[in-house]
Backbone and ligand atoms as CSV (ligand in chain L), in Angstrom:
chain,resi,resn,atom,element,x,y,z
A,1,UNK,N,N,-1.613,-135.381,83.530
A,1,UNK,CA,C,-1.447,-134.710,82.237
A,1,UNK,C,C,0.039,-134.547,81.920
A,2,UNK,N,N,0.298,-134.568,80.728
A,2,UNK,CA,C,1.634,-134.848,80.397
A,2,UNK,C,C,2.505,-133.198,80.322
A,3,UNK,N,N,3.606,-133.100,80.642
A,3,UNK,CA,C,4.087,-131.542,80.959
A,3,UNK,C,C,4.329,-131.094,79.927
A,4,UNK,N,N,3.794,-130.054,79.172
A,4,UNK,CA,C,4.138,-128.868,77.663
A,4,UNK,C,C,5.546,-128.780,77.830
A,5,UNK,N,N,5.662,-128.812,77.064
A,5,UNK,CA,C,7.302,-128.348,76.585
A,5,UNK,C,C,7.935,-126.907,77.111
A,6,UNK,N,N,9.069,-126.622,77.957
A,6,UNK,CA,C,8.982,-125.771,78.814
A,6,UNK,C,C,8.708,-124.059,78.066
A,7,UNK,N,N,9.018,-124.275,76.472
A,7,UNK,CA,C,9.603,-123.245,75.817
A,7,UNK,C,C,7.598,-123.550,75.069
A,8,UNK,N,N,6.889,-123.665,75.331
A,8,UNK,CA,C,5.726,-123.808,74.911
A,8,UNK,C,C,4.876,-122.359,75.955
A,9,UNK,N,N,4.271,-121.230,75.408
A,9,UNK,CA,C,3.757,-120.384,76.437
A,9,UNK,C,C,3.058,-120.809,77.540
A,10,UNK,N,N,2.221,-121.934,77.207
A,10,UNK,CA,C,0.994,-122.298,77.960
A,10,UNK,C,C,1.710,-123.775,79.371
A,11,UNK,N,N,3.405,-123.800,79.217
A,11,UNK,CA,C,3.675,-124.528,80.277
A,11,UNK,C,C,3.885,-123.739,81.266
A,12,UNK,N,N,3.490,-124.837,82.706
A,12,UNK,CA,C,3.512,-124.425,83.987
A,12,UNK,C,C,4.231,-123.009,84.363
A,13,UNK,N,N,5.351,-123.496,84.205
A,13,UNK,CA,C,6.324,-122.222,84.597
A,13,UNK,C,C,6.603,-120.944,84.115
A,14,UNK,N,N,5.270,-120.983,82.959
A,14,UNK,CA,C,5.525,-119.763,82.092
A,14,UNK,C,C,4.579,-118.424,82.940
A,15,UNK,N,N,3.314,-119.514,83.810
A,15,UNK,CA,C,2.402,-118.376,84.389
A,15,UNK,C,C,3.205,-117.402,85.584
A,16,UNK,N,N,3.038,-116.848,86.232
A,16,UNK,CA,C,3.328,-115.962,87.322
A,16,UNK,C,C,2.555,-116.650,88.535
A,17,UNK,N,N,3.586,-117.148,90.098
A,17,UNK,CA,C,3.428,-117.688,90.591
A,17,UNK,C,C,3.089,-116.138,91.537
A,18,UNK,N,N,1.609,-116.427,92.011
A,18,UNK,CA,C,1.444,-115.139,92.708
A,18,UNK,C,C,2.190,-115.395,94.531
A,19,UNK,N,N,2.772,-116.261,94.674
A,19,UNK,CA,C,3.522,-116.244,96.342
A,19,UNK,C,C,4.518,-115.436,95.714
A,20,UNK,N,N,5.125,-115.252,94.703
A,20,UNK,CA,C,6.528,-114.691,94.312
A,20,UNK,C,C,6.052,-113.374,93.502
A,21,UNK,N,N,6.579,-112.168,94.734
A,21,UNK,CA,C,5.800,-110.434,94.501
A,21,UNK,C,C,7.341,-110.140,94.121
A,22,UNK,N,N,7.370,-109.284,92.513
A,22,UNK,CA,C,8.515,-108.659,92.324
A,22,UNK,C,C,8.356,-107.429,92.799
A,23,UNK,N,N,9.254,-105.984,93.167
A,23,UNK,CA,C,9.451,-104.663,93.359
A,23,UNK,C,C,10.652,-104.080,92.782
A,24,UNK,N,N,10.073,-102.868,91.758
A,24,UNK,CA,C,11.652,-102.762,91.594
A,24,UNK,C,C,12.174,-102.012,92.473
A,25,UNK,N,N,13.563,-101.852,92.935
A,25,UNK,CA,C,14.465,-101.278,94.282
A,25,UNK,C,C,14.056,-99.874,94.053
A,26,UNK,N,N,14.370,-99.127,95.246
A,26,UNK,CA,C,13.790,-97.465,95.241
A,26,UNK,C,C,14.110,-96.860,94.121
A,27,UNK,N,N,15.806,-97.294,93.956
A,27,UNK,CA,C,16.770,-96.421,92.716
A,27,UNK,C,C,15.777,-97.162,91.303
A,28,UNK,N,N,15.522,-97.948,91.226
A,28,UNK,CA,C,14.983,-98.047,89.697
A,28,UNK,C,C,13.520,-97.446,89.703
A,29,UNK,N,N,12.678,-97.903,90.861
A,29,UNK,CA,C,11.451,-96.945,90.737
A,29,UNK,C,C,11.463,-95.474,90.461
A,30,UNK,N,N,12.380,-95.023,90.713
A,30,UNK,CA,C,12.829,-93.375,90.890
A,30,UNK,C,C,13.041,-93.523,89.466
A,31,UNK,N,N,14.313,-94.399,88.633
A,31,UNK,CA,C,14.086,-94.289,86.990
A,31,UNK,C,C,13.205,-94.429,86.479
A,32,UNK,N,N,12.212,-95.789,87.281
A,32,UNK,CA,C,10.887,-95.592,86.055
A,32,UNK,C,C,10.171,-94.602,86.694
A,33,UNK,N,N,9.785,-93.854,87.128
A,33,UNK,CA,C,9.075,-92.530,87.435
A,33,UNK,C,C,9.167,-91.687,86.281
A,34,UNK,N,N,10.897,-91.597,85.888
A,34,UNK,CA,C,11.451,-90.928,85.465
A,34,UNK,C,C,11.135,-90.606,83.731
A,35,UNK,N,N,11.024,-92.253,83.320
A,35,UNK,CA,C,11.000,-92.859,82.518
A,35,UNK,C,C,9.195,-92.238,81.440
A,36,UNK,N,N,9.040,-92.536,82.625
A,36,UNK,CA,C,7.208,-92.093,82.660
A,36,UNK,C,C,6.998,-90.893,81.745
A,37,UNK,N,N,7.558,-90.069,82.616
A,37,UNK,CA,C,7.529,-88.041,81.974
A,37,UNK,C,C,8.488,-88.447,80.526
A,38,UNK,N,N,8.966,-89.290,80.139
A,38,UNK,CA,C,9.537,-89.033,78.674
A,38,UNK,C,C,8.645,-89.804,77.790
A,39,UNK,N,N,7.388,-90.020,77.821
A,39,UNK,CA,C,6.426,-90.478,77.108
A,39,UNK,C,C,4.870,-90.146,76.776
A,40,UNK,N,N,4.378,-89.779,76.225
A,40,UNK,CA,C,3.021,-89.379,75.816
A,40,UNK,C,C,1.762,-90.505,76.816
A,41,UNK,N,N,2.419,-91.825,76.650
A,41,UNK,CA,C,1.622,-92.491,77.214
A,41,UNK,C,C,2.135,-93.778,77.919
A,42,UNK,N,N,1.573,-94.303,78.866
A,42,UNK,CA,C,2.129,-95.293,80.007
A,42,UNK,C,C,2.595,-96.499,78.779
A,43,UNK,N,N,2.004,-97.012,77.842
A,43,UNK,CA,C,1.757,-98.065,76.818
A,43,UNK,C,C,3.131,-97.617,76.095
A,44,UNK,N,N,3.427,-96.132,75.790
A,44,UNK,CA,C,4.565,-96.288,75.358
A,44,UNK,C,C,5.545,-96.335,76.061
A,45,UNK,N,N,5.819,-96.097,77.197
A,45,UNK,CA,C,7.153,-96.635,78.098
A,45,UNK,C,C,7.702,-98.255,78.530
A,46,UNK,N,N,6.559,-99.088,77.473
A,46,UNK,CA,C,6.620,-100.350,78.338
A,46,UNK,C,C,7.991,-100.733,77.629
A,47,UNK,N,N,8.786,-100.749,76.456
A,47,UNK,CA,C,9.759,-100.999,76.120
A,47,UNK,C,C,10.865,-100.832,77.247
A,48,UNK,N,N,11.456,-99.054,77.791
A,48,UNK,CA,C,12.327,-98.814,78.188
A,48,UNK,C,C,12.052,-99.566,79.955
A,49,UNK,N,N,10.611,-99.646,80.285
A,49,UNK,CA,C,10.323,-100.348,81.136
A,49,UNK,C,C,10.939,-101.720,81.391
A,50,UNK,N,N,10.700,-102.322,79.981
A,50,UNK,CA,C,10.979,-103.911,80.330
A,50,UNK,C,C,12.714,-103.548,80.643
A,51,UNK,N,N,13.479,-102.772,79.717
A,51,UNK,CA,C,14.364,-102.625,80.173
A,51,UNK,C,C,15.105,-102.952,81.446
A,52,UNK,N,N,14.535,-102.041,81.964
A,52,UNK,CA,C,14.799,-101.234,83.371
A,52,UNK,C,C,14.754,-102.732,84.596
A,53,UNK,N,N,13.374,-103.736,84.127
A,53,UNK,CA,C,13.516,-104.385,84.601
A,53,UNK,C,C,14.733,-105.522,84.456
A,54,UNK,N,N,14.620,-105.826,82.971
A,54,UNK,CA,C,16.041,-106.860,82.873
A,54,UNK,C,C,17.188,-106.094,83.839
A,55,UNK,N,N,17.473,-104.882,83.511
A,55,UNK,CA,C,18.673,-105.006,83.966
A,55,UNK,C,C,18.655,-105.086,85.863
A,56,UNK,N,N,17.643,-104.583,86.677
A,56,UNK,CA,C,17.458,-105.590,87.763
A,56,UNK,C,C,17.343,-107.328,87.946
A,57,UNK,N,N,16.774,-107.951,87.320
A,57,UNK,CA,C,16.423,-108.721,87.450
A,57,UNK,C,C,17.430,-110.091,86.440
A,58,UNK,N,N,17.898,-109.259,85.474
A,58,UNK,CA,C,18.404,-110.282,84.616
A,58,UNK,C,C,17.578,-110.933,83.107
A,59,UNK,N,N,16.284,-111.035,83.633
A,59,UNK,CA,C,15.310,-111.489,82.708
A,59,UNK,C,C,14.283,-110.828,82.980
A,60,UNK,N,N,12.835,-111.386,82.330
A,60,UNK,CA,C,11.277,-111.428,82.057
A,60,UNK,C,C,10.762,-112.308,83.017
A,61,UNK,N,N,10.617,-112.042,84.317
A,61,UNK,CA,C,9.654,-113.351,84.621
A,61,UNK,C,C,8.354,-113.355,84.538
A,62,UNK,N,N,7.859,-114.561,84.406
A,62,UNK,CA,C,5.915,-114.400,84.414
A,62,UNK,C,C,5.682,-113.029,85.334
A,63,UNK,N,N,6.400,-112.978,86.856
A,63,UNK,CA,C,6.120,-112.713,87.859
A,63,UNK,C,C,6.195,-110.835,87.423
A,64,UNK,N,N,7.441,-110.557,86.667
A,64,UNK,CA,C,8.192,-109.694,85.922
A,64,UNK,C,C,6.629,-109.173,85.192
A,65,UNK,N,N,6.063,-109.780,84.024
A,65,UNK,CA,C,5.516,-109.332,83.298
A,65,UNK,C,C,4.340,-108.731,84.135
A,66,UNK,N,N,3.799,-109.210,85.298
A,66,UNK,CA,C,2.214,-109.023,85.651
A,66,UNK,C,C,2.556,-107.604,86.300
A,67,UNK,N,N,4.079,-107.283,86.593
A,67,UNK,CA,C,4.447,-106.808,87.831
A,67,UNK,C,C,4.202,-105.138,86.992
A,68,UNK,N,N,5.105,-105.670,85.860
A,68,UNK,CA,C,4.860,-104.034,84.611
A,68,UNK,C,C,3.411,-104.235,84.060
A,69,UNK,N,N,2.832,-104.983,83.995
A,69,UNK,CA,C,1.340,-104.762,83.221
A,69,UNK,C,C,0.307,-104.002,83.998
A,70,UNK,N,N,0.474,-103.897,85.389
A,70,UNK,CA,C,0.064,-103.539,86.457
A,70,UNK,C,C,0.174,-102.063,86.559
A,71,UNK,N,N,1.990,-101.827,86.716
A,71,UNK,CA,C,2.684,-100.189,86.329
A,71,UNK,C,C,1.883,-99.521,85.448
A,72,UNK,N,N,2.027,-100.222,83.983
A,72,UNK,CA,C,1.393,-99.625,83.472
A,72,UNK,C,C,-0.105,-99.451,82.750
A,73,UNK,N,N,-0.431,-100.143,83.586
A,73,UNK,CA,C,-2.070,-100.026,83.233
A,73,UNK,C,C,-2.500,-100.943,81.847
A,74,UNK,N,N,-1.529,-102.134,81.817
A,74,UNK,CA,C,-1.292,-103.117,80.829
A,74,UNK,C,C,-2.012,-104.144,80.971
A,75,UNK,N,N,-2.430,-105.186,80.100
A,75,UNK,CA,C,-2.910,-106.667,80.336
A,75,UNK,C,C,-1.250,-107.466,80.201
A,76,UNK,N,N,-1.465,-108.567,81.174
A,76,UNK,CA,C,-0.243,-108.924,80.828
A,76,UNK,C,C,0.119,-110.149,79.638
A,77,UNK,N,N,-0.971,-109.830,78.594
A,77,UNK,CA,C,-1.036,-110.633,77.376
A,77,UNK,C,C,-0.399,-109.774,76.923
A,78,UNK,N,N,-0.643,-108.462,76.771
A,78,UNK,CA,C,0.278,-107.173,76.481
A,78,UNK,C,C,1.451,-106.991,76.503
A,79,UNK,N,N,1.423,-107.336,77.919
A,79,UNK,CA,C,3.506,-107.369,77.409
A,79,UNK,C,C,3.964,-108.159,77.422
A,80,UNK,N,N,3.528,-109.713,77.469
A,80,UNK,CA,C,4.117,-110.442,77.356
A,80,UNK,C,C,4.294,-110.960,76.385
A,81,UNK,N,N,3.187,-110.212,75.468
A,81,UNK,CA,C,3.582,-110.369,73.031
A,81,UNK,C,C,4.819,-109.235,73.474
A,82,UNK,N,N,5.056,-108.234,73.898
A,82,UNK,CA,C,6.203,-107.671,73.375
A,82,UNK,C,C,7.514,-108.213,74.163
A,83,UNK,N,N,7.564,-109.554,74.816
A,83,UNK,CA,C,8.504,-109.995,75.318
A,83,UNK,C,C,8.805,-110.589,74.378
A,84,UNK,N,N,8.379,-111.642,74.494
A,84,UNK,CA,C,8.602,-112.430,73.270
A,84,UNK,C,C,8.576,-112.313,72.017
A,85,UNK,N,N,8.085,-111.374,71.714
A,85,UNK,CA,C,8.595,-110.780,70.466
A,85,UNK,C,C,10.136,-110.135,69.804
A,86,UNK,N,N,10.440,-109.609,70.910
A,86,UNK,CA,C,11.942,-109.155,70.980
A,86,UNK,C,C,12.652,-110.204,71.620
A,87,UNK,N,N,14.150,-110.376,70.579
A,87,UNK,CA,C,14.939,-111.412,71.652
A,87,UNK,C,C,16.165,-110.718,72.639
A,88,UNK,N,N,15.625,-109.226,72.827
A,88,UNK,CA,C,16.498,-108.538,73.459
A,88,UNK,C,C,16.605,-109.074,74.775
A,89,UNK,N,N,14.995,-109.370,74.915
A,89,UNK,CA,C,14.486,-109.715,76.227
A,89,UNK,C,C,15.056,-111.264,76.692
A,90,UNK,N,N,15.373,-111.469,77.985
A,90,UNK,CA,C,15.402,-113.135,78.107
A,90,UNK,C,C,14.029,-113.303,78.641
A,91,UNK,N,N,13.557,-114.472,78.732
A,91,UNK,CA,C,12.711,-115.214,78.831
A,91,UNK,C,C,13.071,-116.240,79.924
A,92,UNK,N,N,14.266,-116.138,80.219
A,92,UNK,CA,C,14.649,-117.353,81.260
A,92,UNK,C,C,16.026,-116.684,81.815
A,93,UNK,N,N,16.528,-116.685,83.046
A,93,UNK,CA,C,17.612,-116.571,83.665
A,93,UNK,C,C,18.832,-116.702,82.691
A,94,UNK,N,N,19.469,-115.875,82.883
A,94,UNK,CA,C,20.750,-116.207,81.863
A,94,UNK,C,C,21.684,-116.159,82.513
A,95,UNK,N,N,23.326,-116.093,82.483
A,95,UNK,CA,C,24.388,-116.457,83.451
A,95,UNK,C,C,24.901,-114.841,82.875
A,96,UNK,N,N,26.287,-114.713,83.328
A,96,UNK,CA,C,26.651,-113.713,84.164
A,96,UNK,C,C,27.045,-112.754,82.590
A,97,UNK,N,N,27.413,-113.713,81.775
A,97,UNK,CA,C,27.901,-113.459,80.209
A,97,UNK,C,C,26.817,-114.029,79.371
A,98,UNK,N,N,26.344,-113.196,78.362
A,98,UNK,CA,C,25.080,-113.781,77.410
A,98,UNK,C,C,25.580,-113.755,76.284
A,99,UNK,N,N,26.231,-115.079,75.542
A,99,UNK,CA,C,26.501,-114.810,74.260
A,99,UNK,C,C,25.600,-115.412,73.679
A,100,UNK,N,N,25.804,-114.111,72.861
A,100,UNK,CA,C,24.531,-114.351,71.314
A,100,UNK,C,C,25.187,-114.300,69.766
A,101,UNK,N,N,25.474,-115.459,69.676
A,101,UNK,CA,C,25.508,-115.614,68.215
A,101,UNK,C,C,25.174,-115.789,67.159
A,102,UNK,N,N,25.431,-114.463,66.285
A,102,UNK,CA,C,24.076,-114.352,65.362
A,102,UNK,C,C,24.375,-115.424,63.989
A,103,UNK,N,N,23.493,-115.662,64.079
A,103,UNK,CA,C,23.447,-117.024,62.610
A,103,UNK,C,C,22.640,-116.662,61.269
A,104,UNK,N,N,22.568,-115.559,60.872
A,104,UNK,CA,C,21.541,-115.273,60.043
A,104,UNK,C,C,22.647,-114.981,58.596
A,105,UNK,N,N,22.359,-114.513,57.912
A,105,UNK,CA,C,22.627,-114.636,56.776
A,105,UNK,C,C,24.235,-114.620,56.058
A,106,UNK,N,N,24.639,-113.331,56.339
A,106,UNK,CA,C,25.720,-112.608,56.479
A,106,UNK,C,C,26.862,-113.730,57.349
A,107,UNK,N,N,25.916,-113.825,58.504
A,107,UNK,CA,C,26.742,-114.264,59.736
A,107,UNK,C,C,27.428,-115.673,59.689
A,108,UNK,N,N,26.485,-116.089,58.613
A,108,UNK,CA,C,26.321,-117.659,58.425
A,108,UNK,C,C,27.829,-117.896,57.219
A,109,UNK,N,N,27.315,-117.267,56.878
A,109,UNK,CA,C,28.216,-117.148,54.986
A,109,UNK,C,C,29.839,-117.059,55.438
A,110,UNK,N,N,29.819,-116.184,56.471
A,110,UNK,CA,C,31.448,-116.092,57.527
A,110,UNK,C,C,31.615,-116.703,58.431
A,111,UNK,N,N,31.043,-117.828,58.376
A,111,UNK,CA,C,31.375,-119.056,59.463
A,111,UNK,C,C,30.564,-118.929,61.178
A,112,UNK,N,N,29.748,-118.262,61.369
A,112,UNK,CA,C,29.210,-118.159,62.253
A,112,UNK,C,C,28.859,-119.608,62.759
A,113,UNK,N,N,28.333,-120.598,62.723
A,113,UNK,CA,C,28.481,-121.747,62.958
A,113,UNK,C,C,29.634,-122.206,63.566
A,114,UNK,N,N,30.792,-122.066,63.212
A,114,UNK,CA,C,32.335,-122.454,63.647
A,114,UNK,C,C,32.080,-121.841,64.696
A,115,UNK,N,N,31.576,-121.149,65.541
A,115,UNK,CA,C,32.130,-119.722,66.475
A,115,UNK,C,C,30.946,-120.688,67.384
A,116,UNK,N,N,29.639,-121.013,66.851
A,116,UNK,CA,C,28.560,-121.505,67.314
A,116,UNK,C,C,28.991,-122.554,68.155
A,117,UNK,N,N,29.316,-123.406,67.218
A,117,UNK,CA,C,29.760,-124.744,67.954
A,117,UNK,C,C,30.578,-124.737,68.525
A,118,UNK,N,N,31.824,-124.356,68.356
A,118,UNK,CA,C,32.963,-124.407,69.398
A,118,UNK,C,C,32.766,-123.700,70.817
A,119,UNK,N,N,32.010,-122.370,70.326
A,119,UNK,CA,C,31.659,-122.070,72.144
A,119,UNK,C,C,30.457,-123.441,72.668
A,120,UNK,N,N,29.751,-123.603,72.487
A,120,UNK,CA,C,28.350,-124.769,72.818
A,120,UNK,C,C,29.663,-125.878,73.119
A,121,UNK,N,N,30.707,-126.617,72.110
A,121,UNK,CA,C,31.517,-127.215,72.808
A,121,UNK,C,C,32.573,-126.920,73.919
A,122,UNK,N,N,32.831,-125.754,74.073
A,122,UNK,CA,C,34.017,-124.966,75.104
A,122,UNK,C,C,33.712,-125.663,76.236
A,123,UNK,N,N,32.108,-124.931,76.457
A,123,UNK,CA,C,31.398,-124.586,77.863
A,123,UNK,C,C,31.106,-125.503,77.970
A,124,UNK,N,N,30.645,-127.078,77.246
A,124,UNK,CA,C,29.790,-128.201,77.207
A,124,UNK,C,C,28.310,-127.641,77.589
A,125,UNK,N,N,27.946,-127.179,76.469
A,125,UNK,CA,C,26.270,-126.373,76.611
A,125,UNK,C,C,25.693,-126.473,75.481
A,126,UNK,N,N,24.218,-126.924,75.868
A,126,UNK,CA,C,23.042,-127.136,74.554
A,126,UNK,C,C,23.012,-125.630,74.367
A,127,UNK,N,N,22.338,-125.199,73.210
A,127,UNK,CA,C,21.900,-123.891,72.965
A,127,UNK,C,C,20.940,-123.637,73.893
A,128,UNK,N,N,20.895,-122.328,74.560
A,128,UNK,CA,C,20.251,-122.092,75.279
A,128,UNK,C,C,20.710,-122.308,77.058
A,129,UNK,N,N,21.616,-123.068,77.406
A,129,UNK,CA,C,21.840,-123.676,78.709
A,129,UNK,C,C,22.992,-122.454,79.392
A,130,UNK,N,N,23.039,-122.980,80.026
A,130,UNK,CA,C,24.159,-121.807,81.070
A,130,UNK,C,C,24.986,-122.433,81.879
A,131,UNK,N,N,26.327,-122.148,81.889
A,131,UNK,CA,C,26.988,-122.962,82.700
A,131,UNK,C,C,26.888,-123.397,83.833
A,132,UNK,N,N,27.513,-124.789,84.931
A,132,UNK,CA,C,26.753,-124.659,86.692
A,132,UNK,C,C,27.090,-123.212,87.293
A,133,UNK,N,N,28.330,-122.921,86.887
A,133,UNK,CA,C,29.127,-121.834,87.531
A,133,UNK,C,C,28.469,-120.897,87.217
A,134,UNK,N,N,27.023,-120.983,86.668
A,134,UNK,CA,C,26.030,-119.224,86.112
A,134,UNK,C,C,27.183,-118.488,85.070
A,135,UNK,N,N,28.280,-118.508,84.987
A,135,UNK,CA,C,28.673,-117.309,84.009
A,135,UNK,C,C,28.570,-117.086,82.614
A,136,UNK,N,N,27.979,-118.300,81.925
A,136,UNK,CA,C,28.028,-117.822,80.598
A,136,UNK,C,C,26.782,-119.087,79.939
A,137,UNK,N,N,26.026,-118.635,79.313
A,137,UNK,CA,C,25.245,-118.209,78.238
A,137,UNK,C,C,24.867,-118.563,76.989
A,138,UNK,N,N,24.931,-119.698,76.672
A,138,UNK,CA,C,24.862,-119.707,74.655
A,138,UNK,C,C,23.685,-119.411,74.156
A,139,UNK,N,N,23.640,-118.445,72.797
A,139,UNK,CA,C,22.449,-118.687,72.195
A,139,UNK,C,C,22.965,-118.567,70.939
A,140,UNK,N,N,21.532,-118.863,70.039
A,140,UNK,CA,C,21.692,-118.031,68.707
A,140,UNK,C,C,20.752,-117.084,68.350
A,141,UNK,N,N,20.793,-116.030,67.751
A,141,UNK,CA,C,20.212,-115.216,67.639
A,141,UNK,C,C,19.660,-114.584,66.002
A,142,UNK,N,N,18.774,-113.754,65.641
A,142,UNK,CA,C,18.696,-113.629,64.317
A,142,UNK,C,C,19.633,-112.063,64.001
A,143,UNK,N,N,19.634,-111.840,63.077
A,143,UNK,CA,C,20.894,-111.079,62.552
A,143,UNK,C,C,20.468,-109.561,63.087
A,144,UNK,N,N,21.453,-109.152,63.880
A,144,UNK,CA,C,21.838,-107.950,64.809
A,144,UNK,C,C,22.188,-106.653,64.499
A,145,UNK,N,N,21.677,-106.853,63.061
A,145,UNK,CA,C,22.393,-105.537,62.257
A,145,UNK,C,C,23.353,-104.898,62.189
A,146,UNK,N,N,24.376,-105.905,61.886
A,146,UNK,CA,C,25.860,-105.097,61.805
A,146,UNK,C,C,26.716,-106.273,60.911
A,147,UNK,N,N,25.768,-106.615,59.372
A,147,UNK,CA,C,25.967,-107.339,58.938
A,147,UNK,C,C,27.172,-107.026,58.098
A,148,UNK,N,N,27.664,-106.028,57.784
A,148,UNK,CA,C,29.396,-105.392,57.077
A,148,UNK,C,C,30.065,-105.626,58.175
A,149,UNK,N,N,29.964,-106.307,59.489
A,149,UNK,CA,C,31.203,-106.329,60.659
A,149,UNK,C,C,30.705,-108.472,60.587
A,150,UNK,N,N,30.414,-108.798,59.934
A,150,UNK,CA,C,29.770,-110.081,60.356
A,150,UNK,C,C,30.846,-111.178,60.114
A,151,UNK,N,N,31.519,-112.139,61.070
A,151,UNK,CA,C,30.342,-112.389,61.793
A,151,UNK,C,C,30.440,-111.857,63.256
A,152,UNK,N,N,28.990,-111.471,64.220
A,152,UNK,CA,C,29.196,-110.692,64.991
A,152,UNK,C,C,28.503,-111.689,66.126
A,153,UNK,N,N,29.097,-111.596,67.394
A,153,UNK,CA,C,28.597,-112.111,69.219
A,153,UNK,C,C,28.573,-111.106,70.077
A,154,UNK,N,N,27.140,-111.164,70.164
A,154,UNK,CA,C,27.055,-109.863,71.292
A,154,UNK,C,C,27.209,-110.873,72.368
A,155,UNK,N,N,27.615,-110.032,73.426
A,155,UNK,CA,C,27.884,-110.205,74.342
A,155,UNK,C,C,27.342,-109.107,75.836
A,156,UNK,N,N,26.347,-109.707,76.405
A,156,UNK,CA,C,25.551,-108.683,77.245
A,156,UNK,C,C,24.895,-107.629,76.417
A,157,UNK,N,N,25.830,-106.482,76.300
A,157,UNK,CA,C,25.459,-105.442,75.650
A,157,UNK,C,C,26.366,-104.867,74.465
A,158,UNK,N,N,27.511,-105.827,74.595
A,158,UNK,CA,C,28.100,-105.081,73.708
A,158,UNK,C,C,28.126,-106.305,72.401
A,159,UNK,N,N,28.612,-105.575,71.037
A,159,UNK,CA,C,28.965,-106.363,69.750
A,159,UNK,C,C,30.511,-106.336,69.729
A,160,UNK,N,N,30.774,-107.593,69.375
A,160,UNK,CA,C,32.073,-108.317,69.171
A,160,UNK,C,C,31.923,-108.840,67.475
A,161,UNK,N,N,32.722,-107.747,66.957
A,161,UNK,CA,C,32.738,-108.036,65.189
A,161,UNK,C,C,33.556,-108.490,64.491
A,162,UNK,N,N,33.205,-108.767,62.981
A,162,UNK,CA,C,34.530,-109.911,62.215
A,162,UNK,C,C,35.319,-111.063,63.774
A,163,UNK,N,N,34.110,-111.435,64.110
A,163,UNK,CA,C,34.771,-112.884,65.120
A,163,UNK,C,C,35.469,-113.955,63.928
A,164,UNK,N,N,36.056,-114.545,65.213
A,164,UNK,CA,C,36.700,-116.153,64.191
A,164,UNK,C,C,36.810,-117.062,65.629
A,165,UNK,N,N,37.124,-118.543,65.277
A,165,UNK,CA,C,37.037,-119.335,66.415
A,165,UNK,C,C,38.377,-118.667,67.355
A,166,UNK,N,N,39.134,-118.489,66.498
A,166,UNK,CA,C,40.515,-117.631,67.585
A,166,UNK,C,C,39.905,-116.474,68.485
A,167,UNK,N,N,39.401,-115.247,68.034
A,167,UNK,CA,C,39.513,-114.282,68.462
A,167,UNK,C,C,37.907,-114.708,69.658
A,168,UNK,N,N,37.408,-115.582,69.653
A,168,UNK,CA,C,35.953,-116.469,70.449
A,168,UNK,C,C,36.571,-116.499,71.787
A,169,UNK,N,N,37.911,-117.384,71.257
A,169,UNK,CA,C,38.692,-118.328,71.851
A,169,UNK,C,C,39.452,-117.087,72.828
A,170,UNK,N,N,39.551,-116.108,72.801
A,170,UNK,CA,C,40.652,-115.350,72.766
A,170,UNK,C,C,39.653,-114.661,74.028
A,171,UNK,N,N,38.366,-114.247,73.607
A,171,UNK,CA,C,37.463,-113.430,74.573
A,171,UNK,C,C,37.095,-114.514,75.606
A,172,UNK,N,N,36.654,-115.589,75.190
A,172,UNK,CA,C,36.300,-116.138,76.701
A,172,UNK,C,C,37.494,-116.282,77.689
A,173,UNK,N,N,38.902,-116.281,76.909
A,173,UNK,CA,C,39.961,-116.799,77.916
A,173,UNK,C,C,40.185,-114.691,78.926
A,174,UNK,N,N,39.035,-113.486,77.962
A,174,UNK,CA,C,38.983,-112.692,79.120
A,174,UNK,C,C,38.140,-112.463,79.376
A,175,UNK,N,N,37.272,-112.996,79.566
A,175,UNK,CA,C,36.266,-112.797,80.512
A,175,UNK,C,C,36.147,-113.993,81.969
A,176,UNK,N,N,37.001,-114.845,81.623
A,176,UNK,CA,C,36.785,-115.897,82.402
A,176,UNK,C,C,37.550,-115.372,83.739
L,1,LIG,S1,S,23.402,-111.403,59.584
L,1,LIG,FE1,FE,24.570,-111.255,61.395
L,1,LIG,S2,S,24.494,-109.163,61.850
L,1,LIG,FE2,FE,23.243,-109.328,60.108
């Protein structure tokens, strides 16, 4: 049978390989415990949950999703519409720096593209790919709400506003 397209839900690598058991470390179980008592109901913590996990883990894995659907008394069709639904979430391993460049309206109109391509050419990276060296990241993203600062690249967690290919140019030469 011919292999789905990797970014297709229903390919191989999207299920949860049950030899591979995630846990989160004592210190984050102790947050999601924590996490728990600030909610009416288990269903509503799964947001700050998935959280909790990216920032262990980096991403969502299949393995990730069954692991919280479980916590919380979830199907993991359940959270895995609210993974993919949000692009807060990764879906795949990302490198050490996640830039996200937003291309949407605002972003577009102020050259967001220029900022697009020249990083995708910097790093030599398709959208989506990550450098060998893991540290950095390309994407594009839909508009981040901070369209009066536009155009804007988040970066991990933070927003980087009114960018230009200079000031792009200027951040990767510190972060590198
Ligand atoms: S369009 Fe880019 S932040 Fe809104």
């Amino acid at each position: 049978m011919a292999d789905l397209h990797p970014d297709n839900p229903y390919a191989k690598d999207r299920f949860a390989d049950p030899s591979k058991k995630v846990e989160f470390s004592p210190e984050a179980k102790k947050k999601f415990d924590w996490i728990l008592t600030r909610y009416p109901t288990k269903e509503a913590a799964l947001l700050p949950a998935l959280h909790l996990a990216q920032e262990q883990w980096g991403w969502i894995s299949p393995e990730t999703v069954h692991y919280v659907s479980e916590l919380l008394d979830l199907s993991p069709a359940t959270v895995f519409g609210v993974v993919s639904f949000y692009n807060m979430y990764n879906q795949k391993p990302v490198g050490k720096y996640h830039l996200q460049v937003c291309t949407n309206l605002s972003c577009m109109v102020t050259r967001a593209y220029d900022i697009y391509e020249h990083l995708c050419e910097k790093l030599d990276l398709k959208p989506g790919e990550t450098t060998p060296d893991g540290r950095f990241t390309v994407g594009e993203v839909e508009c981040l709400g901070s369209c009066n600062t536009a155009p804007v690249v988040q970066v991990n967690n933070d927003y980087h506003e009114n960018m230009s290919v200079e000031k792009i140019e200027q951040l990767l030469t510190n972060l590198k």
